[in-house]
C-alpha positions as CSV (number, residue, x, y, z in Angstrom):
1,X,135.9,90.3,68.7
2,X,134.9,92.1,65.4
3,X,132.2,89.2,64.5
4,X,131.0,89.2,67.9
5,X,127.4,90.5,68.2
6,X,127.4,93.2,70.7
7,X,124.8,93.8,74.1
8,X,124.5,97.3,74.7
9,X,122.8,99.7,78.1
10,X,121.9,103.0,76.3
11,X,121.0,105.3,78.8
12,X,118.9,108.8,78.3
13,X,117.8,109.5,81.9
14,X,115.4,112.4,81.1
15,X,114.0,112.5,77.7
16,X,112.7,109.3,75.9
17,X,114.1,108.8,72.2
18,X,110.1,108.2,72.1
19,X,109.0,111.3,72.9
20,X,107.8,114.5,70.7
21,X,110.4,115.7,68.9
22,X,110.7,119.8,69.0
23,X,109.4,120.2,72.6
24,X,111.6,121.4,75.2
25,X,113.8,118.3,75.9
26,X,113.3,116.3,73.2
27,X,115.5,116.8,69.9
28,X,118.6,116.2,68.1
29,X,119.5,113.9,71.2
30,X,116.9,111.8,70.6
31,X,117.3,111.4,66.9
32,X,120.8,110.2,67.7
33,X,119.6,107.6,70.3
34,X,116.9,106.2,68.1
35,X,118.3,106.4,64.7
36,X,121.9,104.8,66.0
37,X,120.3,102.1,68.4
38,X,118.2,101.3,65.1
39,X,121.1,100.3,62.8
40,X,123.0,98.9,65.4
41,X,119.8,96.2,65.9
42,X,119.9,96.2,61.9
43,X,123.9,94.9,62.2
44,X,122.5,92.2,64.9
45,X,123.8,94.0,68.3
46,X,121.1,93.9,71.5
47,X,120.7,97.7,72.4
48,X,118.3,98.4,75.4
49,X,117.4,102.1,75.9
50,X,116.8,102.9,79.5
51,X,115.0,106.1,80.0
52,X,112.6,107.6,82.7
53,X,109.0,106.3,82.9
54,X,107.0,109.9,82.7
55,X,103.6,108.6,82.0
56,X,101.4,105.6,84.3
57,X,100.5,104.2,80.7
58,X,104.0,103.2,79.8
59,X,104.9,99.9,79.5
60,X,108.0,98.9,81.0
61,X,109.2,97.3,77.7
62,X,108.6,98.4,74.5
63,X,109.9,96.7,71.8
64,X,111.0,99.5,69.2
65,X,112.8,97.2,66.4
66,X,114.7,94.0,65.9
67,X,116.8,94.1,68.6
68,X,115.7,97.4,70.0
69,X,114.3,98.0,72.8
70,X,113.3,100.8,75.2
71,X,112.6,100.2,78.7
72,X,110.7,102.5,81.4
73,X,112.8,103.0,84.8
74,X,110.5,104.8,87.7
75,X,112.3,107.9,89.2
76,X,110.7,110.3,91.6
77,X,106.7,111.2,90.8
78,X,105.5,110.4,87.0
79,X,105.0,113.4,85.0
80,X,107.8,116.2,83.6
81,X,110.5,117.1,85.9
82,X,112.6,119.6,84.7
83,X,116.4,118.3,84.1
84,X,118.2,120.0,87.4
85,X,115.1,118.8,89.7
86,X,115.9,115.1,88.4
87,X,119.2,115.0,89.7
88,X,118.5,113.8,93.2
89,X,116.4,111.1,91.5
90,X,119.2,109.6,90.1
91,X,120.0,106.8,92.9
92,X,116.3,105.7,92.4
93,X,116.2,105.4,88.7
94,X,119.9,103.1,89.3
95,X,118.2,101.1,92.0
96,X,115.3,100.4,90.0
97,X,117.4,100.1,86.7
98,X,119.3,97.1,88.9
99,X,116.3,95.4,90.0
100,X,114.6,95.1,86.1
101,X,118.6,94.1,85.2
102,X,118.7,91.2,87.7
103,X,115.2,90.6,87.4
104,X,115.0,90.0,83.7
105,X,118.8,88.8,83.6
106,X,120.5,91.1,81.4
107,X,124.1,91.5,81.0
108,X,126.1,94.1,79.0
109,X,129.0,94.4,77.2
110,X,129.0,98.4,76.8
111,X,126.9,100.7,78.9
112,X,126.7,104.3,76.5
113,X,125.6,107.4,78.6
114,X,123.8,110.2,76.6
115,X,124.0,113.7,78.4
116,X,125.7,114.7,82.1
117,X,122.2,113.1,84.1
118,X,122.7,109.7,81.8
119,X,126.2,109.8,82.4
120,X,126.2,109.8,86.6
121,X,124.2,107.2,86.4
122,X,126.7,105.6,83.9
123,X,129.5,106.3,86.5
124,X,127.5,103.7,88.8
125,X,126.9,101.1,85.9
126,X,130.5,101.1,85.5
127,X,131.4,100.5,88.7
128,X,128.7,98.1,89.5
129,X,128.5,95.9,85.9
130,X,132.4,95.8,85.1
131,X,131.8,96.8,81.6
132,X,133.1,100.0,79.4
133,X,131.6,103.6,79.9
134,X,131.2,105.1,77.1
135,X,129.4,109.3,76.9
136,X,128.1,111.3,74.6
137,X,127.1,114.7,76.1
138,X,125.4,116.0,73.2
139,X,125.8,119.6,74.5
140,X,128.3,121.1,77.0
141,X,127.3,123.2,80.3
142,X,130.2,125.1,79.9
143,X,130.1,125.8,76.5
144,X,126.8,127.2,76.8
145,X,128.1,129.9,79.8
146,X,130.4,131.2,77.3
147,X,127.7,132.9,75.5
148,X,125.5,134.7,78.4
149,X,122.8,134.0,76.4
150,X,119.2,132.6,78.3
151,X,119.2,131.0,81.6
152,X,122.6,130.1,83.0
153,X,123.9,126.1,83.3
154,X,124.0,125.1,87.1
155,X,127.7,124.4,88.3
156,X,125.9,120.9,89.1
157,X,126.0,120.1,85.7
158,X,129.4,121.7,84.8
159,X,131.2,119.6,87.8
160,X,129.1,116.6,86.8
161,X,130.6,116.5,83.3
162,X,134.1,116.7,84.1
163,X,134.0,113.7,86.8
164,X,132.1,111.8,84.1
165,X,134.8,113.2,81.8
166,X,137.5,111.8,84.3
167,X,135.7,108.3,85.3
168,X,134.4,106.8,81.9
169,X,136.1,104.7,79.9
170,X,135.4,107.4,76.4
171,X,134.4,110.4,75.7
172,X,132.7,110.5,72.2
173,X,132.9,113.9,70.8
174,X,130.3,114.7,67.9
175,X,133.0,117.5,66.1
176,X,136.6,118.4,66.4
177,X,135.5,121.2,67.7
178,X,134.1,119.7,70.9
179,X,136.6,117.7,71.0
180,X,139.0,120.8,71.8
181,X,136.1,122.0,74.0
182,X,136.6,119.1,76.6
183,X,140.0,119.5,76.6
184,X,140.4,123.0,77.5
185,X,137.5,123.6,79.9
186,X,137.3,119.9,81.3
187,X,141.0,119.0,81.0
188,X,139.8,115.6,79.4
189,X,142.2,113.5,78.4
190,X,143.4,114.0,74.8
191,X,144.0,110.0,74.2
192,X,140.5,109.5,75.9
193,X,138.2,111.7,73.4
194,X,137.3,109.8,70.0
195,X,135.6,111.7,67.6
196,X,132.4,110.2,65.8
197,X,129.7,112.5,63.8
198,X,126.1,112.5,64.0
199,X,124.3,110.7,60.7
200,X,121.3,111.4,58.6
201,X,118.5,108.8,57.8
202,X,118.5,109.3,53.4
203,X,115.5,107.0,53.2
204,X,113.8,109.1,54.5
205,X,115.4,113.0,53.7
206,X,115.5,112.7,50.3
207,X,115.0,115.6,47.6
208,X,110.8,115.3,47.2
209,X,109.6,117.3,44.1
210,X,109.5,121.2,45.3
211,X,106.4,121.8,43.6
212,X,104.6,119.1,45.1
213,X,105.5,120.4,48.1
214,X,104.8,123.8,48.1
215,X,101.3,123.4,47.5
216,X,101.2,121.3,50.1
217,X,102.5,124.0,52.5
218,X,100.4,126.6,50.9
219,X,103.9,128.0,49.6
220,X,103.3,130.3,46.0
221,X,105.8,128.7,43.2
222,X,107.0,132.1,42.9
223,X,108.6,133.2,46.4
224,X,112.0,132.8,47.4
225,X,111.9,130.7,51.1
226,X,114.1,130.7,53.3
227,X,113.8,128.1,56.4
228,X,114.7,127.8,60.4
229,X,114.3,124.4,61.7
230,X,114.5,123.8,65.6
231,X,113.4,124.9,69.0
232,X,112.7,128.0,70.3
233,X,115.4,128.9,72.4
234,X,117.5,132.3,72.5
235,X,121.3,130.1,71.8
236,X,119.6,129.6,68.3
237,X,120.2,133.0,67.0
238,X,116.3,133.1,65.7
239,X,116.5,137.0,66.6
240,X,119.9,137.6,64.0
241,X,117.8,135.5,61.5
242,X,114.9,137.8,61.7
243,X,116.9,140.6,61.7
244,X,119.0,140.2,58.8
245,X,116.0,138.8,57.1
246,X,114.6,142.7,57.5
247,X,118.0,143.7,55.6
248,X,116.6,141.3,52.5
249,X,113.3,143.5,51.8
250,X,114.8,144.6,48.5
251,X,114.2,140.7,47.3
252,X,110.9,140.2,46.0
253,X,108.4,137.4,47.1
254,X,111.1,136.9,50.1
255,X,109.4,134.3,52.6
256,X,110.9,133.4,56.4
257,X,109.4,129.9,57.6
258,X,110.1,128.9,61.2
259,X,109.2,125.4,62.0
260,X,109.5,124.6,66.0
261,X,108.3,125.2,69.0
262,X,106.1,123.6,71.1
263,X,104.2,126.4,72.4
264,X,103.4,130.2,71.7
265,X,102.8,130.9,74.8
266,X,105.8,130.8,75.6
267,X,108.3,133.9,76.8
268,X,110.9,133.4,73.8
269,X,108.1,133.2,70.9
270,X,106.5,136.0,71.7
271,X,109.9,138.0,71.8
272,X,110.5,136.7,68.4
273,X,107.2,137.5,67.0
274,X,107.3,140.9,69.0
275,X,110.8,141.1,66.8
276,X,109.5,140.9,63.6
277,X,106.4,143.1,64.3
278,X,108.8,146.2,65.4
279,X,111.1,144.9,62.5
280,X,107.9,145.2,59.7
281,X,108.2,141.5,58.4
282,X,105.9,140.2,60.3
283,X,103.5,139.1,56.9
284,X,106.4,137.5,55.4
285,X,107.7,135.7,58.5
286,X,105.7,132.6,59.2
287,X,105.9,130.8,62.3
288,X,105.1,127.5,61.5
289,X,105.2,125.6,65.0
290,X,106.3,122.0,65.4
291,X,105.9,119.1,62.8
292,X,106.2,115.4,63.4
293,X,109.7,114.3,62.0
294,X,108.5,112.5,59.5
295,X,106.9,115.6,57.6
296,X,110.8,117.4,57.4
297,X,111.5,116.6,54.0
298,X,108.0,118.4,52.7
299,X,109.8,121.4,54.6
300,X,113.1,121.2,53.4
301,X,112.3,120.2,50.1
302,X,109.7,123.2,49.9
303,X,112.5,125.5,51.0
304,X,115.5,127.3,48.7
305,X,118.3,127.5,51.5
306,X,118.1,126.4,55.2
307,X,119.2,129.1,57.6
308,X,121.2,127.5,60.8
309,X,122.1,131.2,62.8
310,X,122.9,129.4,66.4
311,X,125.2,130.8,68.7
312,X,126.5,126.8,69.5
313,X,125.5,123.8,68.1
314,X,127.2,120.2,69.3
315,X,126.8,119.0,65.7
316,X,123.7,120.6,63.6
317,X,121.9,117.8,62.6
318,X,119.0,119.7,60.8
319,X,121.9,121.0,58.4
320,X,122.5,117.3,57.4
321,X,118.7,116.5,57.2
322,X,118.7,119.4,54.7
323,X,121.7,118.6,52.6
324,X,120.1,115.1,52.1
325,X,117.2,116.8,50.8
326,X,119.5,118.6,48.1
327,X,118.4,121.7,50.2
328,X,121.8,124.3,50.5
329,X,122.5,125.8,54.1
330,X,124.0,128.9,55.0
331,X,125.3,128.7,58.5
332,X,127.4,130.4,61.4
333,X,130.5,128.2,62.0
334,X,129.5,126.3,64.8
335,X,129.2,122.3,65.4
336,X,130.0,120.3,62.0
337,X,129.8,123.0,59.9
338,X,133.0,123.7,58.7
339,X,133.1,119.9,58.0
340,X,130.1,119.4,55.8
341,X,129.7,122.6,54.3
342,X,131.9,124.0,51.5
343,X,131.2,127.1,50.5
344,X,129.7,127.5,46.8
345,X,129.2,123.8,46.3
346,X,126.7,123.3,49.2
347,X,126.2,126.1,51.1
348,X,127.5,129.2,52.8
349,X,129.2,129.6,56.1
350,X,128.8,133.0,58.2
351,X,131.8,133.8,60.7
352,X,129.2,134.4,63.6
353,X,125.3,135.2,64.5
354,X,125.5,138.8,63.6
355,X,123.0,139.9,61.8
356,X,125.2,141.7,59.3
357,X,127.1,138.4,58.4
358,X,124.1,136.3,58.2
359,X,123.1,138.9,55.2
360,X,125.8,138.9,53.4
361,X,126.0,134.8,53.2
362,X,122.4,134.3,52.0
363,X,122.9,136.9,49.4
364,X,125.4,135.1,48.0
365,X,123.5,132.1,48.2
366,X,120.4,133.3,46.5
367,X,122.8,135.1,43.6
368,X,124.3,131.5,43.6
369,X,120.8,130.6,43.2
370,X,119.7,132.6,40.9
371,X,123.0,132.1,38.8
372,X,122.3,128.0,38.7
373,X,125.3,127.4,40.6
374,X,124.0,125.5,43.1
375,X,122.9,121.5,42.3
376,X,120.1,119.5,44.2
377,X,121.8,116.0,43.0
378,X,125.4,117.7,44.0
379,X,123.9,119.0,47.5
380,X,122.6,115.5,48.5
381,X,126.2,113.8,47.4
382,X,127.7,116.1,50.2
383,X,126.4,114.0,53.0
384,X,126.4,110.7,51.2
385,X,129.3,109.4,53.8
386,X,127.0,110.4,56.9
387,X,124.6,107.6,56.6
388,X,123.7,106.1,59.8
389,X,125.3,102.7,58.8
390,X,128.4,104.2,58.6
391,X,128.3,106.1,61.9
392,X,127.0,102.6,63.8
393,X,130.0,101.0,62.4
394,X,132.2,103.7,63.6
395,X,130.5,103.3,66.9
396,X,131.1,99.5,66.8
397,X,134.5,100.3,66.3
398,X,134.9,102.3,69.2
399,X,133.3,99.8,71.5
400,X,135.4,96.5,70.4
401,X,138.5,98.2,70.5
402,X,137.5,99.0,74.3
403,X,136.7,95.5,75.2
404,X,139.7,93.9,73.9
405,X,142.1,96.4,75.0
406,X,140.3,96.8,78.6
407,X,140.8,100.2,78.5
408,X,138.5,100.9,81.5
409,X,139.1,101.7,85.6
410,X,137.1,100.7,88.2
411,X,137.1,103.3,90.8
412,X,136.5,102.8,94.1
413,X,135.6,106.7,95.0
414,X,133.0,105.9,92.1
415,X,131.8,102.7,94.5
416,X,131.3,104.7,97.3
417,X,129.2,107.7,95.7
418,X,127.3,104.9,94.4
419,X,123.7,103.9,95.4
420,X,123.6,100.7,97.8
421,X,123.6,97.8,95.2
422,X,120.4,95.9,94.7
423,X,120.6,92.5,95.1
């Protein structure tokens, strides 16, 4: 089983690995679908990635790599639908998933969910395809409610995720931290969870030279940057940044640069510009907007610390990105954190978002700085055994030992609640 070459159903219902990265539903997610369906084609495994047609120009199949490819599935009217309205198109986008399956006669070994609307329609593949389910949820309803912070998670969701947690085959968990999570507030199985990180692309973060790319961000070789990546979205903590930025006056040449966002029209960027008016850093505190992914490494390599402040993270990719660009972080301890972080050597870790504790961390990071302490070759080592490779063969892992131990049910209350099958 270990030499076999693997055919894998990758599903991401609502956002296309495709799509613009930084604008509402398109992000971390995505990286993980693109950049692990990538290096799994690179170790010769056939990985289709079924997502939503949103636009009339899509082509059904577009071939993304060797091996890769990413196939458009009508649901419901073309154009956005926000996540919760999608739900009810779910039987569609299976029945029309069947019909390109049959048509084009596709089999699978694995079908791999990504997110609670992915992984009801991976309940159905299940049943329907006799093959593994494996899901990655990427972020938690439930988790989210903890923190009564923005617009509340629909119990939809939340009693979506724990009958996908009961009826797949694996949970994959991103941190030990989620994989307590799904333990205590989905009653998951403990012997059902497996615990694989998220990975960073070094091709392409890599330390770039940082006076190269300050002047290409218009950055002066003398101030002392500190840098948000991510969206704009109130369980990121971007208000405690700006406010204990305002407690850092006393530096000179001190320099906030917030890169996301897809919009400043928006209800939450104009709070946080509204923030650091009242605050009087509003000169110094840049918002930046989005940037194509591919321009990151200008960003982080311009940057002396990345800030993460989030409430929750399910892994905090950016923090990776950043430590392969031999850029330090000082972050709350949420996600992989306290994993890939170590205080002094890479970065700093705050207890929580408060403003406060957010201060205290980058001050020791820029005395750090400022001391020498800290080493761009040393930094970049840190994540060294997050490749992508690494991760896919984890992931391979996973799925073979699932095949040959036939560690998957087929549930016949999963039948019923399933669309009529398409022949």
């Amino acid at each position: 089983m270990e030499s076999k070459h693997l055919k894998i159903a990758m599903l991401s219902v609502h956002s296309s690995p495709m799509g613009e990265l930084g604008t509402k539903d398109t992000g971390g997610m995505s990286i993980y679908i693109r950049e692990l369906a990538y290096e799994l084609g690179k170790q010769g495994h056939l990985v289709d990635i079924y997502t939503r047609q949103q636009h009339h120009g899509d082509t059904q199949i577009q071939h993304l790599s060797d091996n890769v490819s990413l196939i458009h599935i009508k649901a419901g009217l073309s154009g956005y639908i926000q996540k919760l309205d999608l739900y009810p198109f779910l039987p569609e986008f299976f029945q029309n998933m069947e019909e390109f399956r049959i048509r084009e006669g596709r089999r699978y070994d694995i079908v791999h969910s990504n997110y609670w609307l992915s992984g009801r329609v991976g309940i159905w593949a299940q049943v329907y395809w006799h093959v593994p389910h494996f899901v990655l949820f990427h972020t938690l309803g439930a988790v989210k409610n903890m923190f009564s912070i923005g617009v509340p998670e629909p119990e939809l969701r939340i009693a979506i995720e724990k009958q996908v947690s009961k009826t797949c085959t694996r949970i994959l968990a991103e941190t030990e931290r989620e994989q307590k999570q799904l333990i205590q507030l989905y009653e998951a199985a403990p012997d059902k969870i497996s615990v694989v990180p998220c990975g960073v692309n070094v091709d392409l973060f890599r330390p770039l030279l940082k006076e190269h790319s300050r002047e290409q961000l218009g950055i002066k070789k003398n101030e002392l940057v500190l840098l948000y990546v991510g969206r704009i979205d109130p369980l990121k903590g971007i208000d405690r940044l700006i406010t204990a930025f305002s407690y850092l006056q006393h530096h000179q040449h001190l320099r906030l640069l917030i890169v996301g966002g897809e919009s400043r029209e928006t209800a939450d960027f104009q709070s946080l510009q509204e923030l650091a008016l009242n605050l009087g850093v509003h000169r110094t505190v840049t918002f930046m907007g989005r940037t194509e992914h591919d321009n990151l490494p200008l960003h982080y390599s311009a940057a002396d610390a990345l800030v993460l402040p989030s409430h929750t993270e399910s892994f905090g990719l950016v923090a990776l990105e950043s430590l392969a660009c031999g850029t330090p972080v000082v972050a709350t301890r949420v996600g992989a954190m306290d994993q890939i972080i170590t205080s002094g050597r890479n970065g700093y870790l705050a207890d929580s978002a408060d403003p406060h504790l957010l201060t205290q961390e980058i001050e020791r990071l820029i005395a750090a700085l400022r001391a020498g302490k800290l080493s761009r070759t040393a930094i970049r080592r840190s994540v060294q055994n997050y490749r992508w490779s690494q991760v896919a063969q984890m992931m391979v892992n996973e799925y073979t030992k699932s095949i040959r131990h036939a560690h998957f049910r087929f549930l016949p209350e999963s039948r019923a609640q399933a669309p009529l099958y398409v022949s």
